[in-house]
DSSP file (Angstrom, degrees, kcal/mol; ACC not computed):
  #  RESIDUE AA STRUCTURE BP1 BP2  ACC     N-H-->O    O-->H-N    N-H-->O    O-->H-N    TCO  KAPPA ALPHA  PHI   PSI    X-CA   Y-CA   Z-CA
    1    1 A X     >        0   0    0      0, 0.0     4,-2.4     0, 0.0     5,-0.3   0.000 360.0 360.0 360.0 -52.5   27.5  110.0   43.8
    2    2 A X  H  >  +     0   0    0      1,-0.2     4,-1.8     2,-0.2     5,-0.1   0.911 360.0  49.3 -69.5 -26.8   26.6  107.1   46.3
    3    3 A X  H  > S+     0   0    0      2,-0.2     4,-2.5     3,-0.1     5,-0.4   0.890 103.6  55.5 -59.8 -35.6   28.1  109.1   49.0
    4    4 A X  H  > S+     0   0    0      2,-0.2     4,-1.5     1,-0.2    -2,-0.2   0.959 112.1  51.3 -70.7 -38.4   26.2  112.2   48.1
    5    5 A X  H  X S+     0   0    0     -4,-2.4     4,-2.3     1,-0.2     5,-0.3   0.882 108.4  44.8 -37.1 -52.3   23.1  109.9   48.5
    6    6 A X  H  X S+     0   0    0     -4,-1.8     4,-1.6    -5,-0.3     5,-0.2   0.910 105.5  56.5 -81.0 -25.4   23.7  108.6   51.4
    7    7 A X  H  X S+     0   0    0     -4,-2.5     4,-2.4     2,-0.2    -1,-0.2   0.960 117.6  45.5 -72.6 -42.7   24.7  112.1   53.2
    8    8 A X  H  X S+     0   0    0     -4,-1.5     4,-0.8    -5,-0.4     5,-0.2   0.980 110.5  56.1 -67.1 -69.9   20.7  113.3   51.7
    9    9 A X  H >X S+     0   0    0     -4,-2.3     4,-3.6     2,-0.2     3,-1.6   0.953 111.2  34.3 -23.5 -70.9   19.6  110.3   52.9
   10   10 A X  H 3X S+     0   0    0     -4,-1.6     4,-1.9     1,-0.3     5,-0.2   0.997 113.0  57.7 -56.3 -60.1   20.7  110.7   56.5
   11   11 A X  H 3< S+     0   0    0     -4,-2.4    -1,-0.3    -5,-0.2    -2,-0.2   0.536 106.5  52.3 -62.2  -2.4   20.1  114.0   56.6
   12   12 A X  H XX S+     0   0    0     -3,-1.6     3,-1.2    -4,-0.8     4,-1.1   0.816 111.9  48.4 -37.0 -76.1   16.3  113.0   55.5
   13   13 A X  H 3X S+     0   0    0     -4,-3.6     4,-0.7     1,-0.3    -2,-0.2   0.418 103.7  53.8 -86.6  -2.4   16.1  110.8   58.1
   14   14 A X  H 3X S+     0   0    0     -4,-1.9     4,-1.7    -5,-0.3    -1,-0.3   0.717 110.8  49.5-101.1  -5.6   17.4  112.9   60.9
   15   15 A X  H <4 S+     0   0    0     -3,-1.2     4,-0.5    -5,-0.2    -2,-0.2   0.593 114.2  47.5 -87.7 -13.6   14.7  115.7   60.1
   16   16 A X  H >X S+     0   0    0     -4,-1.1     3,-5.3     2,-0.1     4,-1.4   0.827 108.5  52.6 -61.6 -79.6   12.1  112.9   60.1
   17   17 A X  H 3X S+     0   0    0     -4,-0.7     4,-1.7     1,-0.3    -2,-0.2   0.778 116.4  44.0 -41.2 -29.0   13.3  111.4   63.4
   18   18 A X  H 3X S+     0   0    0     -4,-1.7     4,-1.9     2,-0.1    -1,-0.3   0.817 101.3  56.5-124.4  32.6   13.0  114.8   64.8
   19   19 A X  H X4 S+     0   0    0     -3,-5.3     3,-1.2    -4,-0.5     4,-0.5   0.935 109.6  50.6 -66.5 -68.5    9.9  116.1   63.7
   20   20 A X  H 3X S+     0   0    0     -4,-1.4     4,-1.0     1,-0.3     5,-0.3   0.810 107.9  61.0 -48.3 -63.4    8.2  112.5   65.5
   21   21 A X  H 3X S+     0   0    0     -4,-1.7     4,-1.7     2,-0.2    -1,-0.3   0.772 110.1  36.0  -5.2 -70.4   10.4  113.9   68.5
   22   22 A X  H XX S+     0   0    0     -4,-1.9     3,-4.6    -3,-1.2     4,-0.7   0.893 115.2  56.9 -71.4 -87.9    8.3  117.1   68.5
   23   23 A X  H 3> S+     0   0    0     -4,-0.5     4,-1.8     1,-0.3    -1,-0.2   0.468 108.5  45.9  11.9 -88.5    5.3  115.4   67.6
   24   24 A X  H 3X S+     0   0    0     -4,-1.0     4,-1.4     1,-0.3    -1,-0.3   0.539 105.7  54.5 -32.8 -36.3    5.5  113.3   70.4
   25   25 A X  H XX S+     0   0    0     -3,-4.6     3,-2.3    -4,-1.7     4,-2.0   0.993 109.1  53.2 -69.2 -50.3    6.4  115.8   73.1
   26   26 A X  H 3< S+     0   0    0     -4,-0.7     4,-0.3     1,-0.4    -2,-0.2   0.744 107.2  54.9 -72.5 -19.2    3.1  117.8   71.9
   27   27 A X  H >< S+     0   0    0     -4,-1.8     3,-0.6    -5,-0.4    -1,-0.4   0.943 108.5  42.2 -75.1 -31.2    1.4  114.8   72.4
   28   28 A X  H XX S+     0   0    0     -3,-2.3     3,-1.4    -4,-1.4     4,-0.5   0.845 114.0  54.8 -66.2 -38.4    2.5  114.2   76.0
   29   29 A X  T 3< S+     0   0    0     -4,-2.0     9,-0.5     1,-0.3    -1,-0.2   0.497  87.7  74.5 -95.0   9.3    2.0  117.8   77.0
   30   30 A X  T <4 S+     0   0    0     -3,-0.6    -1,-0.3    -4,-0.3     5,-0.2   0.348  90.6  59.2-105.3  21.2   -1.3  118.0   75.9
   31   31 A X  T X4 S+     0   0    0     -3,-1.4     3,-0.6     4,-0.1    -2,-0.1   0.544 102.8  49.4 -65.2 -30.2   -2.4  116.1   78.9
   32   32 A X  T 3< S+     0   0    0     -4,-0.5    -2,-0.1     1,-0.2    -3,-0.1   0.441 109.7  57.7 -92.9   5.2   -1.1  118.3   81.3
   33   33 A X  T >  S-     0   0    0      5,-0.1     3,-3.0     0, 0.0    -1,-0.2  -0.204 116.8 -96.5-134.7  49.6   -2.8  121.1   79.4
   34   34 A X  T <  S-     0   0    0     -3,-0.6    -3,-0.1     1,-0.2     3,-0.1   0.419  93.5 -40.0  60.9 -12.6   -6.6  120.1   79.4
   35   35 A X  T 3  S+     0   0    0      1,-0.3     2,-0.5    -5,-0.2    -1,-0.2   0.204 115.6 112.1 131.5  -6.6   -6.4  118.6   76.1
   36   36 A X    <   -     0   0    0     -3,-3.0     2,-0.3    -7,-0.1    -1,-0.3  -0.930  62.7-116.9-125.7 142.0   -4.1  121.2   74.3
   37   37 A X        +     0   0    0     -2,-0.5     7,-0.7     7,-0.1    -7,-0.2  -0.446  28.6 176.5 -59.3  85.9   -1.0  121.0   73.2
   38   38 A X        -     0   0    0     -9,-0.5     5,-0.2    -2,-0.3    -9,-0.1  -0.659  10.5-175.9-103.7 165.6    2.5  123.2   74.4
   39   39 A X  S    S-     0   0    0      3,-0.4     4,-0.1    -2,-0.2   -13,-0.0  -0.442  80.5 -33.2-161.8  53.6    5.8  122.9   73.3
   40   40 A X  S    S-     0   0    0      1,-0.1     3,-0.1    25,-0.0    -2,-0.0   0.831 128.1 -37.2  88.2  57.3    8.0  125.3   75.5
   41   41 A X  S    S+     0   0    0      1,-0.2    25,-2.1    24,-0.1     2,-0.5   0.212 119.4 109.4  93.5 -16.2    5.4  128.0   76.0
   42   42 A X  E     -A   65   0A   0     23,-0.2    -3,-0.4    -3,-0.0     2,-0.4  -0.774  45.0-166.7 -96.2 138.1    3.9  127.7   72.4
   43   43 A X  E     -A   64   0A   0     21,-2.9    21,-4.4    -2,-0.5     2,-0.7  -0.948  15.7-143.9-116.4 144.3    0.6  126.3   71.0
   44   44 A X  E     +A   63   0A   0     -7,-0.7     2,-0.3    -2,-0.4    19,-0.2  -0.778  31.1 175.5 -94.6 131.5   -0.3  125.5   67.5
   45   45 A X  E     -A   62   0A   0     17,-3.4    17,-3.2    -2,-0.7     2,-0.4  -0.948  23.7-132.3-130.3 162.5   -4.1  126.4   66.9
   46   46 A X  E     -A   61   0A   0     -2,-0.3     2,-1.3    15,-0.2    15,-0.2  -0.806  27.7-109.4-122.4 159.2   -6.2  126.3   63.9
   47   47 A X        -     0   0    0     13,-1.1     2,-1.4    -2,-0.4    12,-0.4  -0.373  35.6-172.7 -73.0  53.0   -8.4  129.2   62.8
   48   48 A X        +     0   0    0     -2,-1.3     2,-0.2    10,-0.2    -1,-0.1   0.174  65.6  12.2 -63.7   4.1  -12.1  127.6   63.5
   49   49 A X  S    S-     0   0    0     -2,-1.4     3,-0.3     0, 0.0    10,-0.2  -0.825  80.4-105.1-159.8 175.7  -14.3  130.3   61.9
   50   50 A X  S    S+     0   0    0     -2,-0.2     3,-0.2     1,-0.2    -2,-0.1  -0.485  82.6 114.7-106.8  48.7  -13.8  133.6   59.4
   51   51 A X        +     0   0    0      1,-0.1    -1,-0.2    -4,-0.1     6,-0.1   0.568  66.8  53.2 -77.8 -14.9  -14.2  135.7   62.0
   52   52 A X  S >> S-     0   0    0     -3,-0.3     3,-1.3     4,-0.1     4,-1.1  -0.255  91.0-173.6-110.6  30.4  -10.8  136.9   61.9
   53   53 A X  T 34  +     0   0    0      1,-0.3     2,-0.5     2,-0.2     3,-0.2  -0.205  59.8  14.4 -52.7 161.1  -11.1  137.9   58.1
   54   54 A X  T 34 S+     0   0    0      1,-0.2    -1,-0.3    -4,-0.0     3,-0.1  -0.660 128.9  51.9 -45.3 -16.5   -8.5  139.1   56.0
   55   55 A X  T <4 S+     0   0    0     -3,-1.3    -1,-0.2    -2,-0.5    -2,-0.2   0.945 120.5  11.8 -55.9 -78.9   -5.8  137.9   58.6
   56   56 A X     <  -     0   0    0     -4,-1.1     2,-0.3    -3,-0.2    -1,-0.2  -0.576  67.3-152.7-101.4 154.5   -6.7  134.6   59.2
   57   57 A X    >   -     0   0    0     -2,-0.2     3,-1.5    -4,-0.1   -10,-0.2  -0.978  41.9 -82.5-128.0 162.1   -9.0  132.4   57.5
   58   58 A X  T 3  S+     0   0    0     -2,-0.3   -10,-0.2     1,-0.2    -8,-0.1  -0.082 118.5  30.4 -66.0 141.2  -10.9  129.5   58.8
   59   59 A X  T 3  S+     0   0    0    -12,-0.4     2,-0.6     1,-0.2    -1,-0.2   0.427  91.4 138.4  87.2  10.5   -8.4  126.4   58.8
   60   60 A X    <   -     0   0    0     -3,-1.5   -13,-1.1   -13,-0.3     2,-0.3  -0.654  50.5-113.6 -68.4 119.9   -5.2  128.4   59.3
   61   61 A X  E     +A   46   0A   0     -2,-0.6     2,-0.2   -15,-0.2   -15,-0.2  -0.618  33.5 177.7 -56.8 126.2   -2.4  127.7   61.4
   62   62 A X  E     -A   45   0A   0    -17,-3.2   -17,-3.4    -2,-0.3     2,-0.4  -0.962  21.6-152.9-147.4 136.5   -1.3  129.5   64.1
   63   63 A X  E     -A   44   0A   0    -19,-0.2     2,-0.3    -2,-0.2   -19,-0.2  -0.895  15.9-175.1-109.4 136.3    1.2  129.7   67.0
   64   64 A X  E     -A   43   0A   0    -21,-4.4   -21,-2.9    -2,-0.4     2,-0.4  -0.863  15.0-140.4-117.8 171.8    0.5  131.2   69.9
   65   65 A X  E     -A   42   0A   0     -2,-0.3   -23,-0.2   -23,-0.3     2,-0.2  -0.961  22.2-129.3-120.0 138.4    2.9  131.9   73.1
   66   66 A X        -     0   0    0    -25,-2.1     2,-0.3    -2,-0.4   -24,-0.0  -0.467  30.1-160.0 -75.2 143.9    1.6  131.5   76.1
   67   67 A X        -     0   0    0      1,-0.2     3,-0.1    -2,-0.2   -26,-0.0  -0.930  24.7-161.2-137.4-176.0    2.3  135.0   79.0
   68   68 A X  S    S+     0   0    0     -2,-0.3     2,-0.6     1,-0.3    -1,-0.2   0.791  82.0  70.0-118.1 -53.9    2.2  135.6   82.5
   69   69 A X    >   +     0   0    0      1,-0.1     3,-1.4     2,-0.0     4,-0.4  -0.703  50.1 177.9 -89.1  95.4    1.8  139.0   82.1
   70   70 A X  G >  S+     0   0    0     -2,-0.6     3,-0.9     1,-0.3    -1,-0.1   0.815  91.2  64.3 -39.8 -41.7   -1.6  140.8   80.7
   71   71 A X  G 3  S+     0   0    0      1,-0.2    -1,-0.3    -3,-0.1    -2,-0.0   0.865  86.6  71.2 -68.5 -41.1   -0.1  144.0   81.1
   72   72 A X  G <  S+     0   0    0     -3,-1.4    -1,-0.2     2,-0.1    -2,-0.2   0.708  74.6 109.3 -63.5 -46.8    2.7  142.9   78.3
   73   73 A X    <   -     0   0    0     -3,-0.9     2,-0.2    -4,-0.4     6,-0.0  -0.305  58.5-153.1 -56.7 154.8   -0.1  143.2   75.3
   74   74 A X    >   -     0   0    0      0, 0.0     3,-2.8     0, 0.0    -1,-0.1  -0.852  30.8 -88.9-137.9 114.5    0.4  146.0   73.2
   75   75 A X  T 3  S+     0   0    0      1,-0.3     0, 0.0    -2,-0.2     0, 0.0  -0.442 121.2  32.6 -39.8 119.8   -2.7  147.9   71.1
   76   76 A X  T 3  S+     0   0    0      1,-0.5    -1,-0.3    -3,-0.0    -3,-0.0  -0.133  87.7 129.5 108.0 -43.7   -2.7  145.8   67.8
   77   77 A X    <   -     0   0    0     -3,-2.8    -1,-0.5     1,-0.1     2,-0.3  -0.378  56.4-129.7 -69.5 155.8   -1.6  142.2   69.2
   78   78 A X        -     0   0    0     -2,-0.0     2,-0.3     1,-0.0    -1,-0.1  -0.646  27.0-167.0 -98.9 146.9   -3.6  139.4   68.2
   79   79 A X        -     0   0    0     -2,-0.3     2,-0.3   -15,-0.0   -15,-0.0  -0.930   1.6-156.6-137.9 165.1   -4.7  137.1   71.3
   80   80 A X        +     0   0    0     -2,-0.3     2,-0.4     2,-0.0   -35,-0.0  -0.739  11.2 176.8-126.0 177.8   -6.3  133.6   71.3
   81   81 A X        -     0   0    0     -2,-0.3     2,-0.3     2,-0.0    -2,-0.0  -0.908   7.7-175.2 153.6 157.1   -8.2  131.9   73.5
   82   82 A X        -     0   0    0     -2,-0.4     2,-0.3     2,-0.0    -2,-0.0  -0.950   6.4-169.6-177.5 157.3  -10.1  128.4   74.0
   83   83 A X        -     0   0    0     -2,-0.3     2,-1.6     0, 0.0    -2,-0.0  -0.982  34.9 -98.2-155.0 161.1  -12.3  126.9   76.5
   84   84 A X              0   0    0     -2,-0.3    -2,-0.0     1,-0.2   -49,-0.0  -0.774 360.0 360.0 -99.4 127.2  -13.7  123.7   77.1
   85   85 A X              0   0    0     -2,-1.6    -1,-0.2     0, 0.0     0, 0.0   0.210 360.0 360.0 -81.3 360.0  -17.5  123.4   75.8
Protein backbone atom coordinates (compact mmCIF):
# COMPACT_ATOMS: atom_id res chain seq x y z
CA UNK A 1 0.00 0.00 0.00
CA UNK A 2 2.81 2.56 0.97
CA UNK A 3 4.43 1.95 -2.29
CA UNK A 4 1.30 2.42 -4.27
CA UNK A 5 1.19 5.84 -2.45
CA UNK A 6 4.17 6.91 -3.08
CA UNK A 7 4.13 5.85 -7.05
CA UNK A 8 0.51 8.48 -6.94
CA UNK A 9 2.33 10.64 -5.19
CA UNK A 10 5.26 11.14 -7.59
CA UNK A 11 3.34 10.85 -10.30
CA UNK A 12 1.22 13.98 -8.71
CA UNK A 13 4.10 15.77 -8.40
CA UNK A 14 5.62 15.31 -11.83
CA UNK A 15 2.27 16.62 -13.49
CA UNK A 16 2.43 19.62 -11.06
CA UNK A 17 6.09 20.31 -11.79
CA UNK A 18 5.17 20.35 -15.39
CA UNK A 19 2.24 22.20 -15.64
CA UNK A 20 4.48 25.35 -13.72
CA UNK A 21 6.99 24.41 -16.63
CA UNK A 22 4.35 25.37 -19.17
CA UNK A 23 3.12 28.06 -17.18
CA UNK A 24 6.23 29.58 -17.04
CA UNK A 25 7.26 29.35 -20.65
CA UNK A 26 3.82 31.19 -21.56
CA UNK A 27 4.87 33.61 -19.26
CA UNK A 28 8.31 34.34 -20.89
CA UNK A 29 6.86 34.29 -24.34
CA UNK A 30 4.38 36.69 -23.80
CA UNK A 31 6.94 39.35 -23.84
CA UNK A 32 8.10 38.64 -27.14
CA UNK A 33 4.52 38.68 -28.26
CA UNK A 34 3.14 42.18 -27.30
CA UNK A 35 1.66 41.06 -24.20
CA UNK A 36 0.24 37.61 -25.39
CA UNK A 37 1.00 34.51 -24.71
CA UNK A 38 2.48 31.46 -27.32
CA UNK A 39 3.46 28.13 -26.58
CA UNK A 40 4.86 26.57 -29.89
CA UNK A 41 2.58 28.40 -32.28
CA UNK A 42 -0.52 28.23 -29.91
CA UNK A 43 -2.42 30.88 -27.84
CA UNK A 44 -4.92 30.36 -25.16
CA UNK A 45 -7.70 33.20 -25.39
CA UNK A 46 -10.79 33.75 -23.55
CA UNK A 47 -14.12 34.54 -25.13
CA UNK A 48 -14.61 38.46 -24.06
CA UNK A 49 -18.26 38.99 -25.33
CA UNK A 50 -21.42 36.67 -26.67
CA UNK A 51 -20.83 37.63 -29.82
CA UNK A 52 -19.89 34.26 -30.91
CA UNK A 53 -23.21 32.71 -29.53
CA UNK A 54 -24.01 29.25 -29.40
CA UNK A 55 -20.31 28.31 -30.05
CA UNK A 56 -18.62 30.18 -27.59
CA UNK A 57 -19.80 31.99 -24.72
CA UNK A 58 -18.25 34.93 -23.04
CA UNK A 59 -15.43 33.54 -20.58
CA UNK A 60 -14.56 30.45 -22.67
CA UNK A 61 -11.36 29.03 -23.42
CA UNK A 62 -9.86 28.85 -26.46
CA UNK A 63 -6.73 27.78 -28.39
CA UNK A 64 -5.83 29.27 -31.24
CA UNK A 65 -2.74 28.26 -33.75
CA UNK A 66 -0.99 30.80 -35.11
CA UNK A 67 -0.49 30.58 -39.59
CA UNK A 68 1.70 31.97 -42.09
CA UNK A 69 -0.57 31.26 -44.67
CA UNK A 70 -4.15 33.22 -45.16
CA UNK A 71 -4.75 31.28 -48.11
CA UNK A 72 -4.87 27.90 -45.72
CA UNK A 73 -8.51 29.04 -44.11
CA UNK A 74 -11.15 26.97 -45.24
CA UNK A 75 -15.08 28.31 -45.47
CA UNK A 76 -16.37 27.45 -41.90
CA UNK A 77 -12.98 27.98 -39.79
CA UNK A 78 -13.19 30.10 -36.81
CA UNK A 79 -10.39 32.93 -36.68
CA UNK A 80 -9.35 35.15 -33.76
CA UNK A 81 -7.85 38.14 -33.52
CA UNK A 82 -6.68 40.92 -30.83
CA UNK A 83 -5.19 44.27 -30.92
CA UNK A 84 -3.79 46.52 -28.68
CA UNK A 85 -6.44 49.36 -27.49
Amino acid sequence: MKKALKIVFNVIAWVVLIFALLITILVFSSDKNNGTASLLGYIPLTVESDSMKPTFKKGDLIISKEIDDINSLKKGDVITFWTLI
